[in-house]
N, C-alpha and C positions, 0 to 999 in steps of 0.2 A: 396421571399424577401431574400437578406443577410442580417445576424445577424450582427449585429455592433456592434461589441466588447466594454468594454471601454478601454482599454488598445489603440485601433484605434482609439477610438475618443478622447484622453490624447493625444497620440501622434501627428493628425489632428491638435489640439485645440496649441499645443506648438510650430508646425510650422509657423503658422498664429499668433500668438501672437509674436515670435519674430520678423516676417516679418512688422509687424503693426507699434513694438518699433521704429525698423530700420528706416522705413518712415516716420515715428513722431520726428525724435531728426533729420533726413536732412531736413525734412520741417521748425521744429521749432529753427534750424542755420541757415538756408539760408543763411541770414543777411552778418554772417561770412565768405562765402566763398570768400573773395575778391582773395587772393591769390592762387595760382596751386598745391601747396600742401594743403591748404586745400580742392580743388576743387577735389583731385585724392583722399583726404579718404572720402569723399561725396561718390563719385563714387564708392568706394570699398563698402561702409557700403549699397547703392543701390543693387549693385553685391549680396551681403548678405543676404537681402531683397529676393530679387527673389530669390535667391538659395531655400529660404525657402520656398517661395509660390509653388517653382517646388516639393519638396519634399512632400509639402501636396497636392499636385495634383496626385501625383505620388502614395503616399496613398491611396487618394481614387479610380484612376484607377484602382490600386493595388487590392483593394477588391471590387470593384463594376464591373469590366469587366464579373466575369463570370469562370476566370481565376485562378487555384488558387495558392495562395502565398507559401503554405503552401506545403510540400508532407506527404501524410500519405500513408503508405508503409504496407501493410500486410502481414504475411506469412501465407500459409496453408499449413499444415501439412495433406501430400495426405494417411498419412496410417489411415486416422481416420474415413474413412469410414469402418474400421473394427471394430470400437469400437461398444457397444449395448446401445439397448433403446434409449433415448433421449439423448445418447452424440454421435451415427452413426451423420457424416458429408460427404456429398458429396458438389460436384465441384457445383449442382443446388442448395444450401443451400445459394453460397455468394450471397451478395447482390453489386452488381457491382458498384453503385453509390456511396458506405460507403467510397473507396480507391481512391487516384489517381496511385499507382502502388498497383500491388498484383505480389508475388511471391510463384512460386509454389517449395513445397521445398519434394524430394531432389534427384536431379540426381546424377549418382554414376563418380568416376574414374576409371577406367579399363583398365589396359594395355596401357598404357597416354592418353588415348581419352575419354571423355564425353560419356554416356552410360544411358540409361533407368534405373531408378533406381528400379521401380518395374514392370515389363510389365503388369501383373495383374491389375493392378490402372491405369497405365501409356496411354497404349497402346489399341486400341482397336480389336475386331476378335470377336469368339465363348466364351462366358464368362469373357470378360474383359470389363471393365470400359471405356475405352476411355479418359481417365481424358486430356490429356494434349487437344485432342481436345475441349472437354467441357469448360475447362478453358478460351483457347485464345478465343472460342465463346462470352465469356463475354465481349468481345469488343465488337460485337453487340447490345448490352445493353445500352454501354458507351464507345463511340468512343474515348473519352479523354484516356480511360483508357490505361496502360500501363501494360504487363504483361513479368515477367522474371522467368528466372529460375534458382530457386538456387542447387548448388553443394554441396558436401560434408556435415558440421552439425557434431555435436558431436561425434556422434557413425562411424564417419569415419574415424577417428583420422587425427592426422598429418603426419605422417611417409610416408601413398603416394604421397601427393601433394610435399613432402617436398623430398621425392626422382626424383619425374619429376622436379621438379623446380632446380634441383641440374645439372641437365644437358640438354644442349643445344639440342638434337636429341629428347630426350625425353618431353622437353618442344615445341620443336617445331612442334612435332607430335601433342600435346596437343591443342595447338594453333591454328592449322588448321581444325579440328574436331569441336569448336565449332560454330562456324558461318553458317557452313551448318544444322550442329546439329538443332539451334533455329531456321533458316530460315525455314526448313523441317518439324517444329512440328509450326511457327507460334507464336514465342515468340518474345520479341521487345530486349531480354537482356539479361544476365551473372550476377547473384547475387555469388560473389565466399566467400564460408564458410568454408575457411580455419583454422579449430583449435586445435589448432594456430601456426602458424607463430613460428617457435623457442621454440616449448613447445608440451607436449604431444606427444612426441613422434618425434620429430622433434629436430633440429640442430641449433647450434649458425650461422650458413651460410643463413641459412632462412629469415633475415632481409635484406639482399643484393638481396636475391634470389628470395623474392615474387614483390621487386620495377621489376626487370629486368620484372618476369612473366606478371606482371599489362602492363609493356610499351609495350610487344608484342602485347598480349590481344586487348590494348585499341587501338594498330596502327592497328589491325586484324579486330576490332570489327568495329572502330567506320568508315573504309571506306565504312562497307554494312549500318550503317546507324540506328548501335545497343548497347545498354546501357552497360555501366560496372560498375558495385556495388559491395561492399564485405563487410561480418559482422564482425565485430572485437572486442575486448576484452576492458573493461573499467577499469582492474587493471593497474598498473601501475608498477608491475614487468613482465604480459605480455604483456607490447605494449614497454618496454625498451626490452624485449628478440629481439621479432620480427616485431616491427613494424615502419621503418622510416616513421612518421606523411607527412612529411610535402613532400617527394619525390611522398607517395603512393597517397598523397591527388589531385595530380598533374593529376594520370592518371585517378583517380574514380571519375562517376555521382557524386553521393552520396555515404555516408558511413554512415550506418546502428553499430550504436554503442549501444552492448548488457548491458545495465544498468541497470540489476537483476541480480535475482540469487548472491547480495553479500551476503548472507546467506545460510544457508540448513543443516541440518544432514551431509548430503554425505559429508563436505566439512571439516569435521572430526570435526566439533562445535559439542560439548556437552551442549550447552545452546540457548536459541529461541533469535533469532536476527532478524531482518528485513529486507526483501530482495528487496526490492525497495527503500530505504532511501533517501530523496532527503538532507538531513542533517544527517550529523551524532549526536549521543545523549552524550551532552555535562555529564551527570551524570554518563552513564558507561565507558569514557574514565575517568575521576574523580574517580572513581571507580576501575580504571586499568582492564576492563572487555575487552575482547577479541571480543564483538559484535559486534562495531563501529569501525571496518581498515578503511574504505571507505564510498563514499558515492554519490551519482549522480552528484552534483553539483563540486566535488573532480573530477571527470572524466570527463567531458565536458569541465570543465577548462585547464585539463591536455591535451588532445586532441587540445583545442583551443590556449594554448601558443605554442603545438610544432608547429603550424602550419596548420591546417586544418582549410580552409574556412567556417566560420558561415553557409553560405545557403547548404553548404555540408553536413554540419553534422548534423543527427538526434537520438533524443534522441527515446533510446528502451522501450517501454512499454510493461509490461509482465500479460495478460490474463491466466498466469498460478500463481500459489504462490506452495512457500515452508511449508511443516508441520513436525512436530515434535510429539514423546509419551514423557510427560513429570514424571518426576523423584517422582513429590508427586502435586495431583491435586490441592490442596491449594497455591500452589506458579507456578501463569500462569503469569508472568507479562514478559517483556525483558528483557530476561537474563538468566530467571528460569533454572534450570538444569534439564538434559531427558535422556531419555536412550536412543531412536533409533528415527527412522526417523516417519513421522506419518502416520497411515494406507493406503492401497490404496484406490482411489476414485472409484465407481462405473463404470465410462467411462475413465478415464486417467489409471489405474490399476498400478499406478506406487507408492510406499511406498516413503513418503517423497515428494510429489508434487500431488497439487490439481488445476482442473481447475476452473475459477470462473463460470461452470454452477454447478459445485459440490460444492462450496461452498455456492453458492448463497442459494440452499435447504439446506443447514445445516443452514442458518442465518434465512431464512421465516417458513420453515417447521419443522427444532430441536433444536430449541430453542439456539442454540450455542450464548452467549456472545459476543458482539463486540466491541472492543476498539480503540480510535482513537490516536495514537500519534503524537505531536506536534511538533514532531523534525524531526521525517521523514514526517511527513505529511501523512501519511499509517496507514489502520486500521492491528488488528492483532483480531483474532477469539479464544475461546478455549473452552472446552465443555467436564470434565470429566478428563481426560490426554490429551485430542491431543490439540492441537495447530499450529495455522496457520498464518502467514504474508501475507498479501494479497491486490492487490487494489480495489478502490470503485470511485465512481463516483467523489466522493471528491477530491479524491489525485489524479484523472488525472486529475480532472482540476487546480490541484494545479502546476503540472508537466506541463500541457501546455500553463498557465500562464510564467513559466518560460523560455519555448520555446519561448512566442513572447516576453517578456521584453527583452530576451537576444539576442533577430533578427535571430535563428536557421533556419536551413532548413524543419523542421517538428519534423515527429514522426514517428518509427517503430514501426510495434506489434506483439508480437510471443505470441500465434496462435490465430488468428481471430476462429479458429473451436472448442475452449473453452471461447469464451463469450456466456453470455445465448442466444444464438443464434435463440431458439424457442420462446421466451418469458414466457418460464414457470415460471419462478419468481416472474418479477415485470409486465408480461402485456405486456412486450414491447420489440421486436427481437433486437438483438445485443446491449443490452442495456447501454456495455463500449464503443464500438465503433460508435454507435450515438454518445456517448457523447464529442470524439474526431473528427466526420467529423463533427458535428455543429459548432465544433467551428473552424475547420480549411480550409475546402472545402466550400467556397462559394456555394449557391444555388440558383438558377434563377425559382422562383414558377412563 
């Protein structure tokens, strides 16, 4: 069965309701139509009418074909099959049906050509993984599915893409490498993670220089018959550095917009903020607190006046959260003041970021505190001094309540290989991203 939302069947119920009026106030005129002009707005308010019945027809094909409306987009982070214990993830771990794309992330740049980013993981021989074969096998699974490959990523800065992009030989060396690259390893696509664009290491020219890069790309890509995505920044002094919306929107599937991480230690906050907020909190701007710059619904909008197509654009969901060591254990709330970032986690090993399988055992097995805010819609955790922002089942579907009211193109999520993926928690494998393909990928039991 599909889940029938009510937000679809609100929306169903209003098509057909106005369609009803329409036909009710031409019936109950008739009388009146002597004249051509009243006969031509008869005629229009019919036109009206059916528009409507098409659009609730068009709904329900929309969710009952099979098909779905929605993309939910995963990333997996292929170094995590080095992690230990119960947060090791390998390529047999996904669950193919959870996604309609998944992206494997992250091949490298090198000498302007696309490049294996780990041949160990990547590639396979005597003691290697084989990942990128593993992966596209998962079309096997689920023929719908779609698989890309992402480049670059944080820790690759911007200074290379942004010196190949800067010139013509160099890009176009760039550009001819990837289409055999994905056809050769069996990929449908190009997810490019350039970041960013005019920042991090990168140039005020990089704004002119990623549209030119995307039009090659897409005239390159999309003759063999293959997807082009890029993840991009949700501030909004990084998408004025380097990003024309509405030029780049032209040549990308989709655009994969990173809507966390507005908080963390690293980001030089000396105080616990919320790093997925789909509101900002109207008391610490009242307050003049420095937690609340930004906020989900502040970045989707911003993206959406410059110009990016609704069904383009998806909003980022983050299986990861930010922590903090707080300054005096008595004062845990938003805002409190800390000294550094918060411990590392057992399987993420990173100080200042936890995955939600590592935090999930801190909320069922150590008793950590959990609080719910009402202005981000996000819980936050603390237990002692640390302290964590994090999401829960709640606040995606608070988040993807807002994806369909507002007609978006789905959802990203970074990284599918930190939800509780065993079900060691609550009982139940991928227990965030169940809760994001029930409501968005149609199923045909």
């Amino acid at each position: 069965m599909v889940p029938v939302t009510k937000s679809f069947k609100a929306k169903t119920f209003v098509h057909l309701l106005f369609a009803l009026i329409l036909f009710k106030y031409v019936d109950t005129s008739a009388q009146d139509f002597q004249t051509c002009e009243k006969a031509n707005v008869a005629g229009k308010l019919l036109d009206s009418a059916h528009d409507f019945i098409s659009k609730a027809k068009g709904s329900i094909a929309g969710h009952c074909d099979g098909l779905p409306k929605y993309k939910v987009v995963c990333y997996f982070s292929s170094w995590s099959h080095y992690r230990k214990g119960r947060g090791k993830f390998e390529t047999s771990n996904i669950d193919a049906n959870l996604c309609t794309h998944i992206i494997y992330a992250f091949a490298k740049l090198r000498d302007n050509q696309i490049v294996v980013g780990d041949p160990k993981s990547d590639l396979g021989g005597f003691g290697n993984l084989d990942g990128y074969k593993h992966f596209n096998d998962l079309k096997l699974k689920n023929p719908k599915l779609k698989t890309l490959l992402g480049i670059g990523g944080w820790s690759a800065g911007s200074e290379p893409f942004s010196r190949m992009a800067s010139d013509v030989g160099n890009r176009t060396r760039f550009v001819e490498s990837v289409a055999p690259f994905l056809q050769n390893y069996g990929f449908d696509g190009l997810d490019l993670d350039w970041e960013y664009s005019g920042s991090n290491g990168g140039n005020p020219e990089d704004k002119q220089n990623f549209v030119i890069l995307l039009q090659e790309l897409k005239t390159n890509l999309k003759a063999q018959g293959l997807l082009l995505t890029a993840a991009v920044p949700k501030r909004k002094l990084a998408i004025d550095r380097g990003y024309d919306i509405l030029a780049l929107s032209k040549e990308l599937d989709f655009i994969n917009l990173m809507t966390y991480n507005f908080h963390g230690y690293g980001y030089q906050e000396n105080e616990t903020g919320m790093h997925t907020p789909i509101f900002e909190d109207k008391e610490a701007i009242k307050a003049e607190s420095t937690v609340f710059k930004n906020d989900i619904v502040k970045s989707m909008d911003y993206w959406l006046k410059g110009g990016a197509p609704k069904d383009k654009l998806l909003m980022g969901l983050s299986l990861r959260a930010k922590s903090y060591t707080l300054s005096k254990e008595e004062q845990n709330g938003i805002g409190a003041p800390t000294v550094g970032p918060g411990h590392e986690g057992p399987y993420t090993r990173q100080a200042g970021t936890l995955g939600f399988n590592e935090i999930c055992v801190n909320l069922t097995r150590n008793s950590w505190n959990s609080v719910y805010d009402s202005n981000a819609r996000a819980p936050y955790a603390y237990k002692g001094d640390q302290w964590v922002s994090y999401d829960d089942m709640n606040s995606f579907n608070s988040k993807i309540d807002y994806v369909i009211e507002k007609g978006l193109g789905g959802v990203m999520l970074w990284s599918i290989d930190t939800d509780d993926f065993t079900g060691y928690c609550y009982g139940k494998k991928y227990y965030l991203l169940n809760t994001v393909a029930n409501r968005l990928i149609p199923r045909n039991n």
